[in-house]
N, C-alpha and C positions, 0 to 999 in steps of 0.2 A: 494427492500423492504425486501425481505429474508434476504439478507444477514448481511442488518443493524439489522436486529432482531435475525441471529446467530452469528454476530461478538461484537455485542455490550448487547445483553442479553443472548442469553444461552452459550455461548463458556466463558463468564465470572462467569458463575453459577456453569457449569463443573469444573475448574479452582479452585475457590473458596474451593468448597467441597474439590478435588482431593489434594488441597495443607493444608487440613484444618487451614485455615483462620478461623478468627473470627470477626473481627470488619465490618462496614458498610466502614468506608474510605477504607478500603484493598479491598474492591469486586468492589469501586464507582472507585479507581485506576485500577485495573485492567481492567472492562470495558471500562473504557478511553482510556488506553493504548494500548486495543485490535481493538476497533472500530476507532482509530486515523490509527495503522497501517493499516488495512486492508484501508484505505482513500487513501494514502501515498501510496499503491501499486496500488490501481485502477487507481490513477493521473500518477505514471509510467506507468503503460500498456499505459492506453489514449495516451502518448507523444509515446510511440514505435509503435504504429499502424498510426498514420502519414503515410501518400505516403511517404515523403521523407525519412524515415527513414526506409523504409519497405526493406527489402532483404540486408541490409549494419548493416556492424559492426559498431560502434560508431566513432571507427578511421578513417574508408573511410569517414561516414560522413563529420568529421571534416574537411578532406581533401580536400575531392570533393568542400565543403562550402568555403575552401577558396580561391581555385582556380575558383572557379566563381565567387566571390569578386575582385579575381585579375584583372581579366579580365576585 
């Protein structure tokens, strides 16, 4: 809950001021943009903390997956 309420309301308030904006669509985009990414990176972590991906580069993965397919 924090973070929906620093990624998608004050880090877009900051922003706003910091780049002096003026309209209501340029602060309603930026919050969009900020609280989509931060989304987008929580959904990567999620997928790299997996068992099977845990202590492998993306390449072993790949590898190891299709050699167990082979099989």
């Amino acid at each position: 809950m924090i973070g929906a309420i620093v990624m998608g309301v004050l880090l877009p308030i900051a922003l706003f001021y910091l780049l002096g904006l003026q309209t209501l669509s340029q602060f309603l985009t930026i919050a969009a943009s900020t609280f989509l990414t931060w989304g987008a990176a929580d959904v990567l972590a999620n997928i790299l903390e997996r068992p099977r991906l845990r202590d492998r580069s993306a390449g072993r993965a790949i590898r190891e997956d299709i050699q167990r397919r082979a099989e």
